[in-house]
N, C-alpha and C positions, 0 to 999 in steps of 0.2 A: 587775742589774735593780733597779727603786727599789721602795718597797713597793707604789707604787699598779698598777704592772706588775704584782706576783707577785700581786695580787686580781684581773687582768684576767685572766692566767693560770689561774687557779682556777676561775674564771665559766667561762672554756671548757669546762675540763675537765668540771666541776659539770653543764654542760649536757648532754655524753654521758651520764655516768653518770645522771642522770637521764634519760635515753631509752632506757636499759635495760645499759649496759654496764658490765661490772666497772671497778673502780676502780684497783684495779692495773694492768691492763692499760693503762686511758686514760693513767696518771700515766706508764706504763714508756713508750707510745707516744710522747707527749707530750716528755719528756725528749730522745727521739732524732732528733726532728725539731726541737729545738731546742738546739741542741748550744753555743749560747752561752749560756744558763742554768748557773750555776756550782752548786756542790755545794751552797753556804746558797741559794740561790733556789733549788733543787729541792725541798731540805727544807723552806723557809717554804710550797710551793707545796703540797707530801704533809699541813702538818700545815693549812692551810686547809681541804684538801678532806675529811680525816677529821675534824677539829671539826666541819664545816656535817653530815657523814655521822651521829657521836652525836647531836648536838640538829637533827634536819633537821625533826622538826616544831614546834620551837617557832624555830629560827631561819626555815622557813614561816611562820609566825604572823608572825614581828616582820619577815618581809619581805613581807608581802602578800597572804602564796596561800593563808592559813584553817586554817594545817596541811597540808595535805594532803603526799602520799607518794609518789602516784605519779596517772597517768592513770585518769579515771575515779573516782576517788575524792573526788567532788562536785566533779571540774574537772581538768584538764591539773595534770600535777604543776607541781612549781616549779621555777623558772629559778635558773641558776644565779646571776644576779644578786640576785634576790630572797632566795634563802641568803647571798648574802655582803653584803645592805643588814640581813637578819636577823642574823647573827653580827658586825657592825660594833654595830647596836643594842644587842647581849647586854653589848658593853662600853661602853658611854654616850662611840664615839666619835664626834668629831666627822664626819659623813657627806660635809659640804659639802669637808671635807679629802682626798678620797679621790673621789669621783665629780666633777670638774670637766673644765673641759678640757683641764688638763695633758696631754704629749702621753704615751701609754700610759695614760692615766687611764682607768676605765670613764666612759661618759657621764652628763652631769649630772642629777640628781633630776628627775623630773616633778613635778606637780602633787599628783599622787595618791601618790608615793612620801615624800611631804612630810609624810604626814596616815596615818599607818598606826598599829593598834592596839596596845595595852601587852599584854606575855604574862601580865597580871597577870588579864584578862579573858579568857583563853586555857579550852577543859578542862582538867580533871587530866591525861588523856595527854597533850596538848600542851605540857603546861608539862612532863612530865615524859619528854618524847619515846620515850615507848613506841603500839606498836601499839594500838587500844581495844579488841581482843581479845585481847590477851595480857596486859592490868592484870589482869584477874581471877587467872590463872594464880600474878603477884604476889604479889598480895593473899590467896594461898591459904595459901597457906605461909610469907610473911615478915610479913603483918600488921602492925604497927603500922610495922615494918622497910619495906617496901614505898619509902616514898618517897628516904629515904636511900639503901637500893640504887641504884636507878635514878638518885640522883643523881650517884653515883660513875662508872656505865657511860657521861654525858655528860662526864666527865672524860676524859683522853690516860690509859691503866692505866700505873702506874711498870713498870720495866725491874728484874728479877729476875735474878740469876745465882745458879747451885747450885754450891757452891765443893767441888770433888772431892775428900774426905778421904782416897783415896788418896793424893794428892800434896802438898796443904795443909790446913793451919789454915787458919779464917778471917783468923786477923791475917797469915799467912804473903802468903794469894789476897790481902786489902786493899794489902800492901804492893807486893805485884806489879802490881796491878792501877793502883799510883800512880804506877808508873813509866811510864804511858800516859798520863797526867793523868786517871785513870779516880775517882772517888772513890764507897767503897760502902760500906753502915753495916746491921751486920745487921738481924731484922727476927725477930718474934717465932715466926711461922708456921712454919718450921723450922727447926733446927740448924743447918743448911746453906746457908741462906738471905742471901745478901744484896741489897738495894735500891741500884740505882744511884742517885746523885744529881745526880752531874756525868760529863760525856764518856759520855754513852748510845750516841750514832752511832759512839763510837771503841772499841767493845768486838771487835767480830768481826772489827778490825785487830790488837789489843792480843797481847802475848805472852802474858797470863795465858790468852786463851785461845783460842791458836794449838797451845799447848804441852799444853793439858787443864785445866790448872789451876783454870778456871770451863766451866762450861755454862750456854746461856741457858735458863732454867726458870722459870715463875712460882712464886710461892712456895707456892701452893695446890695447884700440881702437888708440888709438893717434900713437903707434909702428907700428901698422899694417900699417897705412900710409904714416908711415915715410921709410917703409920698399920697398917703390914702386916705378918704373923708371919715374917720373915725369918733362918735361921738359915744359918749355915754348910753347904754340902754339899749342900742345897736345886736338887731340878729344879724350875728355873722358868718357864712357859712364859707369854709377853707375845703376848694372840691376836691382838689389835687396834693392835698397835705402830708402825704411820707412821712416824716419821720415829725410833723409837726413846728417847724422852726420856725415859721412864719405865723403860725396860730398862737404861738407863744409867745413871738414878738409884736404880737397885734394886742394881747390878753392885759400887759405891761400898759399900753398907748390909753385904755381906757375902760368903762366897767363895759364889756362887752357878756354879748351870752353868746359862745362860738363854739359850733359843730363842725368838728373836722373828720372828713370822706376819702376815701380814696378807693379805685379799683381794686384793691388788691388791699384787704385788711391785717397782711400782715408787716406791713411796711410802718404801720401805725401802732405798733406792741409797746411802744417806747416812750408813748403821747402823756400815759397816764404818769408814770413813773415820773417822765419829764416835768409833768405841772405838778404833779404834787412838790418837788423840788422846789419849783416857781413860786410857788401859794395860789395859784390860778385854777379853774376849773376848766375843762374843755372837752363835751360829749365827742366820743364818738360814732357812727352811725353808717347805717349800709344805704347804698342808694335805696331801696325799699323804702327806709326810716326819713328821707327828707323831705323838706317843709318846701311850699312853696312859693313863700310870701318873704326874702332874705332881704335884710337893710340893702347888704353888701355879700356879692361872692366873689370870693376871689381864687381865681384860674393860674396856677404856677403851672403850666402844661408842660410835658415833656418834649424835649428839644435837646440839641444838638450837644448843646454843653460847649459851645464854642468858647463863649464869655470865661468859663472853667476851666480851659483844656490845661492851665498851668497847675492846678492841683485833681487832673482825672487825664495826664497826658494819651495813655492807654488809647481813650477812647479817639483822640484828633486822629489815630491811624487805622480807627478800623469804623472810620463812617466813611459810606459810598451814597453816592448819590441817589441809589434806590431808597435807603434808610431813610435820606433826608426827606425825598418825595412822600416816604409813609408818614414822618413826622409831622409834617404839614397838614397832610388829610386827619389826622388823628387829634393836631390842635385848632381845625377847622370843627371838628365834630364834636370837642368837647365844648369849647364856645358857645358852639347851638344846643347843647344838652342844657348849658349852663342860662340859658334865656329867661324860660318857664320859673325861674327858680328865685329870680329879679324880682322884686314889689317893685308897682310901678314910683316911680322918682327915685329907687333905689339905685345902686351902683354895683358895675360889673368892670372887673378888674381883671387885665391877663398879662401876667407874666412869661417872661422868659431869662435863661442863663444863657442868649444867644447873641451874637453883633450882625446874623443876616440878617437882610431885609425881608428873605421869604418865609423867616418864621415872625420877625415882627412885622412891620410899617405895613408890606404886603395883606398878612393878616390882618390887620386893624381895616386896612379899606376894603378885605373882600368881607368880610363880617357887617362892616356897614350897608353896603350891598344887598346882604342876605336880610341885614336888618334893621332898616329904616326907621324903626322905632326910639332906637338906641343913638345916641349923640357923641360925638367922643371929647371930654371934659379937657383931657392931659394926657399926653405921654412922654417919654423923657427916657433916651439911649444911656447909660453909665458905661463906663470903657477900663479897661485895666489903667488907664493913663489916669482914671481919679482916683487910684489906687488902691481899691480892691480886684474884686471879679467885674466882668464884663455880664450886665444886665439890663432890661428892659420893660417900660410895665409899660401901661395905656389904660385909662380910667375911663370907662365909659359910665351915660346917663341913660338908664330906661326914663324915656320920658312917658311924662301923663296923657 
């Protein structure tokens, strides 16, 4: 495909997704029904549609449609055209190169698509393609930080791998990892931690980690768990463990005996497959099966995904503030599930992928509240500005 195809291609897709459908789904859709799209024009096509997805209201803006997000928000969302005349603009490209009438070209410029506004004239969320109810959220807690964060989540997030010190050294995992043409250079956020820089799409081919060697983790997930009282011998129980990434970066830290839970057991299909990989063990078990007496639990609750929204942009535009109110009640209640589950001088750990306050800080004090028994040891906000994802734990103590 030439490039001005894979923008034609985009627009389409851009179109669904802005009529309300996931974006993965349209791109997997998309791909199958076009079975002469090669592996680089799929990828030029995935990383168009999630660039216009971070900056969708100001690539709005520099494409015509005012900002706007979706239907009804002072007019029909925007077209997918109009995202990709706005993301051609963000790079002072040539437009008249790209809209003609080459054949596959999208069609030539109007009148009016001739004469459209600078995002310099834009609001502050628009230039900074956030919600205008979620800037304050922001601005609560990163202050002066605010606009840098957000500048980062309209950036592609770098590609992380946690290099398994069961099995290597960092320089050990680097050299294996070059025998793929994979190149990675550690990164300060954890021990453990390295940033891909070159061959990102060729890692979950690569030996290094076919064989265990690395796991894809961000490096702010990798902090969280370096952040945690782990010792040898240690029952660990992971309440909230999906796909397990955290249980497996805990398995690495120490000889641990760890049962990983989740509401939903099929999120968890992946755990066993993944540790055996690892050389690690890690039960899995249904609420029924748990114990009550855990060194350590730890709480990755569902949340907002704000700290994320640069690699799940999707999602920054379709949370409302009902969502979030549920999300709160929902990590307030696991919390208190997660209590009984604490031996006492054990430790209760809650995560989140969020920078509000009213899924962390708030949480930590209304929890202490409810439960006076518990201490809070540590907590500690990570932000996309120490360059990964934007997270948050808080280590509590059942005391004796």
């Amino acid at each position: 495909m030439t490039p001005v195809a894979r923008i034609s291609a985009a627009i389409e897709i851009l179109d669904q997704v802005m009529a309300g459908e996931a974006a993965e789904r349209v791109l997997t859709s998309w791909g199958r029904g076009h079975r002469f799209a090669g592996s680089k024009d799929r990828a030029a096509i995935r990383d168009h549609v999630f660039d216009a997805l971070r900056c969708l209201r100001s690539y709005a803006w520099l494409g015509g449609a005012g900002g706007r997000i979706a239907d009804g928000d002072d007019g029909p969302a925007p077209t997918g055209r109009q995202l990709m005349i706005g993301a051609l603009r963000s790079t002072d490209t040539d437009l008249g190169t790209v809209f003609n009438e080459d054949r596959f070209a999208p069609a030539p410029l109007s009148t009016e698509e001739l004469d459209l506004p600078d995002l310099a004239q834009a609001p502050r969320a628009v230039q900074l393609d956030c919600p205008d109810w979620i800037l304050p959220l922001y601005d609560a807690v990163l202050g002066d930080d605010t606009d840098a964060v957000l500048a980062c989540t309209q950036r592609r997030a770098p590609v992380f791998l946690r290099v398994n010190s069961n099995k290597a050294t960092l320089t050990q995992a680097q050299d294996a990892l070059g025998v793929d043409a994979i190149e990675a250079i550690t990164h300060p956020l954890s021990p453990c931690a390295l940033e891909v820089t070159q061959g990102a799409r060729a890692v979950a081919r690569s030996q290094a980690y076919l064989t265990g060697v690395v796991e894809l983790q961000d490096a702010g997930s990798q902090a969280i768990i370096d952040a945690l009282p782990l010792a040898d011998g240690m029952h660990v129980l992971d309440y909230c463990a999906g796909g397990g990434g955290k249980s497996l970066a805990m398995a690495a830290k120490a000889d641990l005996s760890i049962t990983a839970h989740d509401i939903d057991p099929a999120r968890m299909q992946d755990i066993a497959p993944r540790a055996s990989r690892a050389g690690v063990q890690i039960k899995t078990a249904r609420m029924n099966d748990l114990e009550a007496n855990y060194d350590l639990v730890l709480c990755d609750a569902p949340c907002s995904g704000s700290g994320s929204w640069a690699r799940a942009p999707q999602a920054k535009w379709l949370l409302q503030d009902t969502r979030l109110q549920d999300l709160t009640q929902l990590q307030a209640h696991i919390l208190d599930e997660s209590v009984p589950r604490v031996r006492s001088g054990g430790s209760l750990v809650y995560a989140t992928c969020s920078l509000f306050a009213v899924e962390n800080t708030d949480q930590v004090a209304a929890f202490l509240t409810r439960h006076p028994e518990f201490s809070l040891k540590m907590d500690r906000l990570i932000t996309p500005l120490d360059g990964g994802d934007g997270f948050y734990v808080a280590v509590f103590t059942k005391n004796s």
